[in-house]
C-alpha positions as CSV (number, residue, x, y, z in Angstrom):
1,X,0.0,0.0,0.0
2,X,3.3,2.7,0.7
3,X,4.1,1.5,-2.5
4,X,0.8,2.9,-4.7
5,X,0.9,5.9,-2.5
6,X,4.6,6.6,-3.5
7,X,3.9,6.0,-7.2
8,X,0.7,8.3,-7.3
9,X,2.7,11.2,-5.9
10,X,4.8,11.1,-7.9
11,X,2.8,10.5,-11.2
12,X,1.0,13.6,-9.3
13,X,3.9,15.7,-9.4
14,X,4.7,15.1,-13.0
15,X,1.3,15.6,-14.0
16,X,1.2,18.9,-12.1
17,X,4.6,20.0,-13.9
18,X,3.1,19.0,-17.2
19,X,0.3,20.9,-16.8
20,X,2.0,24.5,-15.4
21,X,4.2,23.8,-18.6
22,X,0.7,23.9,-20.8
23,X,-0.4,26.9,-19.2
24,X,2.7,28.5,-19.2
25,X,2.5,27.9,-23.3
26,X,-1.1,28.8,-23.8
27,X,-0.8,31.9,-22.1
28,X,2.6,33.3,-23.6
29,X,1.6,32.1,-27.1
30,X,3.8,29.6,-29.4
31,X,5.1,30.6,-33.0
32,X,6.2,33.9,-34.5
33,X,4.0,35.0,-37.5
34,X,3.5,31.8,-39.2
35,X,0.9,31.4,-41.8
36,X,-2.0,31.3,-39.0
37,X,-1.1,34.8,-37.7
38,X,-3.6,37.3,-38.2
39,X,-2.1,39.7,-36.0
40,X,-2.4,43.4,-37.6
41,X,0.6,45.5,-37.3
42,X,-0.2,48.4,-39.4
43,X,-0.1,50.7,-37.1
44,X,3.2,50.0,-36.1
45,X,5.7,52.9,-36.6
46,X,8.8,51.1,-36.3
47,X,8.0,48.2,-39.1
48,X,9.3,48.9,-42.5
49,X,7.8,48.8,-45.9
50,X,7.7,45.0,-47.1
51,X,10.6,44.2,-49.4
52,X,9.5,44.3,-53.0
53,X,9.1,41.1,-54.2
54,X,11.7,39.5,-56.3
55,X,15.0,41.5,-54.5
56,X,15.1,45.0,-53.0
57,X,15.1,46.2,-56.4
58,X,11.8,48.4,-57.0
59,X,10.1,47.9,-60.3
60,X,9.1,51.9,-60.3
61,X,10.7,54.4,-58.8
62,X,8.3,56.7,-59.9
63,X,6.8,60.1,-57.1
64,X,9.8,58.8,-55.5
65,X,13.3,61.1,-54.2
66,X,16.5,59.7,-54.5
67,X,19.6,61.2,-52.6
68,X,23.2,60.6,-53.9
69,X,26.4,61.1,-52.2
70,X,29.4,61.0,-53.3
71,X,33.3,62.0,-53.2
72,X,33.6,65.6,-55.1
73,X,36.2,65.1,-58.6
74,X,38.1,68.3,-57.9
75,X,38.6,67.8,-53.9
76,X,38.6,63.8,-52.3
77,X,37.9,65.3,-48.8
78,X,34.9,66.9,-50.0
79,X,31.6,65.1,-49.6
80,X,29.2,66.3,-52.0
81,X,25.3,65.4,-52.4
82,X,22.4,65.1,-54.8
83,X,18.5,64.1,-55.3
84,X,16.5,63.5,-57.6
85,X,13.0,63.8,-57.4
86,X,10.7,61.4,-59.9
87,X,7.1,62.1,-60.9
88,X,5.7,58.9,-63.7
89,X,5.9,55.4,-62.4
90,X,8.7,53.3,-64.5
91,X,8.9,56.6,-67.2
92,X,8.5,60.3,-66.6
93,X,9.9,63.5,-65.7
94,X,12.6,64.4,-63.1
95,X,13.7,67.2,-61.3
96,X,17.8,67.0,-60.6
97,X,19.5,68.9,-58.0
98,X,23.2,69.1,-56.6
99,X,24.9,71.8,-54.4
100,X,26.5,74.3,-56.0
101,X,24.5,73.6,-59.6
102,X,21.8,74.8,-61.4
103,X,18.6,72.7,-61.4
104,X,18.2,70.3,-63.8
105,X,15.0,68.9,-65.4
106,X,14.0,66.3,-68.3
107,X,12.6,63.0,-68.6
108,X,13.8,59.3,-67.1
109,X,12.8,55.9,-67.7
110,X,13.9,53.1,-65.5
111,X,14.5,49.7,-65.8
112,X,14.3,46.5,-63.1
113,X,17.9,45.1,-64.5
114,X,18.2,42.6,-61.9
115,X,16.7,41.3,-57.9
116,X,18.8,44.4,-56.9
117,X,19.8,45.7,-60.0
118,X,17.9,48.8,-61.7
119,X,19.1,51.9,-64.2
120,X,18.1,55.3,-64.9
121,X,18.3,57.1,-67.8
122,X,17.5,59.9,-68.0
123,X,17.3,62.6,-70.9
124,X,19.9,64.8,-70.1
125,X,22.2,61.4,-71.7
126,X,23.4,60.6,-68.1
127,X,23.0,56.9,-66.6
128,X,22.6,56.0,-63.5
129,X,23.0,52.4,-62.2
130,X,21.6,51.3,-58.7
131,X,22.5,47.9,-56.6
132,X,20.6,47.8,-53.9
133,X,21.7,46.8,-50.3
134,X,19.1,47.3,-48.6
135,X,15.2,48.1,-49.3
136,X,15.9,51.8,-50.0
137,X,19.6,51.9,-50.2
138,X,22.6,51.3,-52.2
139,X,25.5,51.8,-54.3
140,X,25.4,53.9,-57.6
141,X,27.4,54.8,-60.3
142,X,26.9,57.7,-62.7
143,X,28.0,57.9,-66.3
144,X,27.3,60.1,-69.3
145,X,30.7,60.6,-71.8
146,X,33.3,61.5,-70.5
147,X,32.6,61.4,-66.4
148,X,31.9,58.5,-64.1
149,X,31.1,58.8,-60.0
150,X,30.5,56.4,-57.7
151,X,28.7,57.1,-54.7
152,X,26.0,55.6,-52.1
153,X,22.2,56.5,-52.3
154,X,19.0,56.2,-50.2
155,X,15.3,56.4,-51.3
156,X,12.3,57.9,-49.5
157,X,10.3,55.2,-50.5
C-alpha cells in the first residue's frame, strides 16, 4: 500500500509540472508570424515597408526622391550630395538637383535590370546604375561621356 501511494505522488507531481508547462504555453503564445497569424501590425511605426518582391530592387521608382552622395572630382575630402526627385511610375519627368549647380530637369525611364539591380536614364544622356543593399539603399554609379562617380544613395520610398 506505501508502494501505490509513493507511485501516485509522484505520477501527481509530473502531471502537475506538465500541466504549469501547458499553461505556461497557452498563455505566452507559441510561434512567431506563421501562416496562421492574423495579428495586424499596421499601425506600427517602427515596421518597415515590405521588401519588393523579387530582391530590394523596385520595379518603379516613380513620385519617389533619391539622394546621392558622393566623393567631389576636384577635392577627395569633399563630400558632395544630390536628389533626384521622380514624378511617372517606370517613365516620366525628373527634377535634378546638386549643391552648387543649377537645377536640372528632363525626362527618365527606369528599368528592373536585376533582384537588386535597376538603371536610370535619364534625358539629359546621363545613366545612373543602382544595386541595392538594402530596401531603399545602395551603391550607384553615374555615367554620361566622358565622367563616371560612384557614390551611395537612399530612397524615401
Amino acid at each position: 500500500m506505501a508502494f501505490l501511494r509513493l507511485l501516485m505522488r509522484k505520477i501527481c507531481g509530473q502531471l502537475a509540472i506538465l500541466v504549469a508547462c501547458g499553461m505556461a504555453a497557452f498563455l505566452t503564445g507559441c510561434g512567431s508570424g506563421g501562416s496562421g497569424d492574423q495579428t495586424d501590425n499596421s499601425n506600427n511605426s517602427n515596421s518597415k515597408p515590405p521588401p519588393t518582391p523579387s530582391g530590394t530592387a523596385p520595379a518603379s521608382i516613380g513620385d519617389n526622391t533619391i539622394h546621392g552622395t558622393f566623393q567631389s572630382p576636384h577635392d577627395p575630402a569633399q563630400t558632395l550630395h544630390w536628389h533626384i526627385t521622380t514624378n511617372g511610375t517606370t517613365s516620366g519627368s525628373y527634377t535634378y538637383e546638386e549643391e552648387n549647380l543649377p537645377t536640372n530637369s528632363g525626362t527618365y525611364a527606369w528599368t528592373k535590370t536585376g533582384d537588386n539591380t535597376a538603371v536610370l536614364t535619364t534625358s539629359n544622356n546621363g545613366t545612373l546604375e543602382f544595386t541595392y543593399t538594402g530596401s531603399r539603399s545602395g551603391n550607384y554609379t553615374y555615367g554620361r561621356t566622358g565622367y563616371e562617380e560612384q557614390g551611395t544613395f537612399t530612397t524615401d520610398n
